[in-house]
Each structure stands twice: as C-alpha cells, then as structure tokens.
C-alpha positions in Angstrom: -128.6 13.1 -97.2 -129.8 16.9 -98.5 -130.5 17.4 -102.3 -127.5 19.8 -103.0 -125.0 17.0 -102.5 -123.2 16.7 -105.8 -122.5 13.1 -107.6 -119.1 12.8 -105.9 -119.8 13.5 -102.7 -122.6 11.2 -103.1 -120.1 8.8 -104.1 -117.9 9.4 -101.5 -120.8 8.8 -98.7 -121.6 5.2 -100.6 -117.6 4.7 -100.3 -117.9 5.7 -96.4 -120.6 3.1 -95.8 -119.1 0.5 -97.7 -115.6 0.8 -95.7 -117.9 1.0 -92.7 -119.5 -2.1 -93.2 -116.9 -3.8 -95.0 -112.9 -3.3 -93.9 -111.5 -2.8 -90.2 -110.3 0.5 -91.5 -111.2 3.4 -88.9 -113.1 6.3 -90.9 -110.1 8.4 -90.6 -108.2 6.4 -92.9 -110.8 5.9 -95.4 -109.4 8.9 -97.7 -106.3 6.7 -98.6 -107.5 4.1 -100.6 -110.6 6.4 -101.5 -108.0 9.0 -102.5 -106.2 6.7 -104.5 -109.1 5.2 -106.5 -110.5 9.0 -107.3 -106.9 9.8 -108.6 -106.4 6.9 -110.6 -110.3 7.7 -112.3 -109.2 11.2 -112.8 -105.2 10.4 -114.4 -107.0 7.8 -116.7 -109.9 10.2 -117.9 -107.3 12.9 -118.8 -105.2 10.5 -120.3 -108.0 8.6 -122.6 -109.0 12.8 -123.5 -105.3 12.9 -124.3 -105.3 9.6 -126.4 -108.1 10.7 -128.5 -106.5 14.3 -129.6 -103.3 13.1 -130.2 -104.4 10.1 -132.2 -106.3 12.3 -134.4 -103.3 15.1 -134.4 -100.6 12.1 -135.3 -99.0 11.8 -138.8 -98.6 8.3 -138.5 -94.9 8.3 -138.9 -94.1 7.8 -135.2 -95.1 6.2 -132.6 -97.1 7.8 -129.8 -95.4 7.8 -126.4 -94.8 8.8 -122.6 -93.3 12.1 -124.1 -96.2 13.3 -125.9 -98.7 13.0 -123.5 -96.4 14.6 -120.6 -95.5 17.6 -123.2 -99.7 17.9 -122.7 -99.6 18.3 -119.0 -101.0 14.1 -118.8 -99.5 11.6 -117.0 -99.2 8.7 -119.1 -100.7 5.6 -117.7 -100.1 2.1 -118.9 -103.0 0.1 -120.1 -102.8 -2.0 -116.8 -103.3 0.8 -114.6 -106.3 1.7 -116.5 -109.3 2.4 -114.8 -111.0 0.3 -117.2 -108.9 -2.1 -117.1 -109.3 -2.6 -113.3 -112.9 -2.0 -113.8 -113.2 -5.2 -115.9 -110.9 -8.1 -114.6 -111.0 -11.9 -114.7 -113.3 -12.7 -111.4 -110.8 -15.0 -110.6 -108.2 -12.0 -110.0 -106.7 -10.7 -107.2 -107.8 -7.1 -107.4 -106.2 -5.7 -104.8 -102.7 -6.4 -105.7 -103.7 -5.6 -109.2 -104.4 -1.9 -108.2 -101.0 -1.9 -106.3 -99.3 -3.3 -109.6 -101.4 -0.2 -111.2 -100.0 2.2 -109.0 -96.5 1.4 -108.9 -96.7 1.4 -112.8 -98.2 4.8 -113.0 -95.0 5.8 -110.7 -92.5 4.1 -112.8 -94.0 5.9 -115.6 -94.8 9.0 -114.2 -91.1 9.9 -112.1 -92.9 12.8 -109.8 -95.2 10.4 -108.8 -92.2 7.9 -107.2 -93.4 6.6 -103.7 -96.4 9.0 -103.6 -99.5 6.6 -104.2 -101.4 4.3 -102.2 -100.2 0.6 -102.2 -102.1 -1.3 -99.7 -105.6 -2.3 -101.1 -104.8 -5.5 -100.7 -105.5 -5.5 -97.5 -109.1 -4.5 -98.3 -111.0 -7.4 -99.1 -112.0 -8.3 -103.0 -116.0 -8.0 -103.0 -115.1 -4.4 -101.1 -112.6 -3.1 -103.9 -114.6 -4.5 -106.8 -117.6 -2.5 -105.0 -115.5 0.8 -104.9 -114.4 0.6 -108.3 -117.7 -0.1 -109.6 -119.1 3.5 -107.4 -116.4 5.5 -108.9 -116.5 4.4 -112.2 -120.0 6.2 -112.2 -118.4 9.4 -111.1 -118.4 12.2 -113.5 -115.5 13.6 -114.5 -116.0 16.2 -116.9 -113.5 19.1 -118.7 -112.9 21.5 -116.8 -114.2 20.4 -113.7 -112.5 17.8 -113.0 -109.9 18.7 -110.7 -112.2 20.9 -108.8 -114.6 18.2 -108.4 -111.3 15.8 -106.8 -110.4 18.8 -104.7 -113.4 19.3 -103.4 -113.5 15.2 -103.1 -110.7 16.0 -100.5 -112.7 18.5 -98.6 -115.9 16.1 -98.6 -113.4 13.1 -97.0 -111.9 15.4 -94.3 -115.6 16.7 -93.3 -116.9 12.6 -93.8 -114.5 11.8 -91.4 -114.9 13.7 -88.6 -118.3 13.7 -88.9 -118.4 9.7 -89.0 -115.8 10.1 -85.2 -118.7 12.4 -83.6 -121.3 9.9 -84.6 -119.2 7.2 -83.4 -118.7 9.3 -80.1 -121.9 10.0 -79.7 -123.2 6.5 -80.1 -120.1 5.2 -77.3 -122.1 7.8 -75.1 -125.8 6.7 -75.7 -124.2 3.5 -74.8 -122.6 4.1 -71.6 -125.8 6.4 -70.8 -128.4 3.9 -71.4 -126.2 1.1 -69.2 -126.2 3.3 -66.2 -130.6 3.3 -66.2 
C-alpha cells in the first residue's frame, strides 16, 4: 500500500481484508455494513462534541434532550447506539444484532433517518464485527474534517471495490491460463 494513503483509507483496506477473509460477502457489498459502522463512528463523535458544549452551556434547570442537540445540527443518539457502547460489550453478547438494535434506535430517534441504515450485521459473524469495530474505533475523526474524511471513505469503497473485482478477474484468468499448460 503507497505512503500517501490516509488513516481511513487505511482502515478501510484492513476492513476489505477482513470481509475477504472472513464473511461470504462479495467485495461489492462490503460498503454496506462498512458504510454503516463509519456513520455510526461519525453520528456518535459529533454527538459526544455536542454533549460536552451543551453540558457546559446548561443552566441546570432543564433537562438536556433530543431537541437541543438537533437545534445543533446533531443527531441525537441513545446511549445504546453508542459507538462506545458497542465498542465495549459483554463477550457473551450478540453483537450483531446489538448494532441492528443501534441502528433502528438512531432511526426512531432521528425521524430522517427512518428505514435508511444498515440492519443486517448479524449475518456477519461475531469475531468479524468485533474486529471492524475495534479498526474504526481508531479512525480519526477530527472537527472539521470529519465529513470530508467519510465522503472521501465513500470514494475509497467504490475504488476498493472494483479494484478487489479486477484482481479477482484477473486471478480466475491466471487460473484458467495456467490449466491449459
């Protein structure tokens, strides 16, 4: 991999691998539960920014709610949708329907987001999901850049992909080369 990859996109390339090795997902459909993860890291560091500015900007008199971070451009996401939270369940759990429980929630908190999110990780396996959640955790998602960085997250997944079919195409080829010889 060259030097000028950033963190994500290094991230996303670990991701790739692990799906390789480690689901029966085709790498075309890799950006969905990658996509989903990314977002969810993203929606929870903005809302945790959020939670710190208006905790210090609160009287005290009222309560802090879904309103007050939405009025902040946030989505407000409950404390079991939390990356975090996700990050550091029972091992016991099952973590892939956990992370659909997480995404619904975010929908039935968030009204725009109704029937928008990804809700099939548990069809990836545990070890897998604990593996992806653990690489994006380490992702840095600083002000500012943020959204570019996910954007550009898109961008990296559409290139990963069809790069991961030519080499996949290519490799069928060698294949049915070296057979004829």
């Amino acid at each position: 991999m060259p030097a000028n990859h950033t963190e994500v996109e290094k991230r996303l390339w670990e991701a790739a691998d692990e799906l390789r090795a480690n689901s029966k997902l085709k790498s075309s459909e890799y950006s969905v539960p990658v996509l989903g993860l990314i977002f969810l890291r993203y929606a929870d560091q903005k809302f945790a920014e959020a939670e710190k500015k208006l905790a210090k900007a609160g009287s005290g008199r009222r309560k802090i709610g879904k309103t007050d971070y939405q009025a902040k451009g946030v989505l407000f996401i409950p404390e079991k949708a939390r990356f975090a939270t996700l990050l550091n369940l029972a091992e016991g759990t099952d973590i892939g329907k956990a992370i659909n429980e997480a995404m619904k929630a975010i929908e039935a908190e968030n009204e725009d987001l109704k029937d928008v999110l990804p809700k099939t990780y548990n069809a990836l396996e545990k070890g897998l999901l604990v593996s992806l959640l653990k690489n994006f955790s380490a992702i840095p998602i600083t002000e500012g850049i943020g959204m570019i960085s996910t954007v550009k997250s898109i961008e990296t997944l559409h290139r990963l992909a069809q790069s991961l079919k030519m080499r996949k195409a290519s490799g069928r080829r060698l294949q049915s080369t070296s057979k004829r010889f």
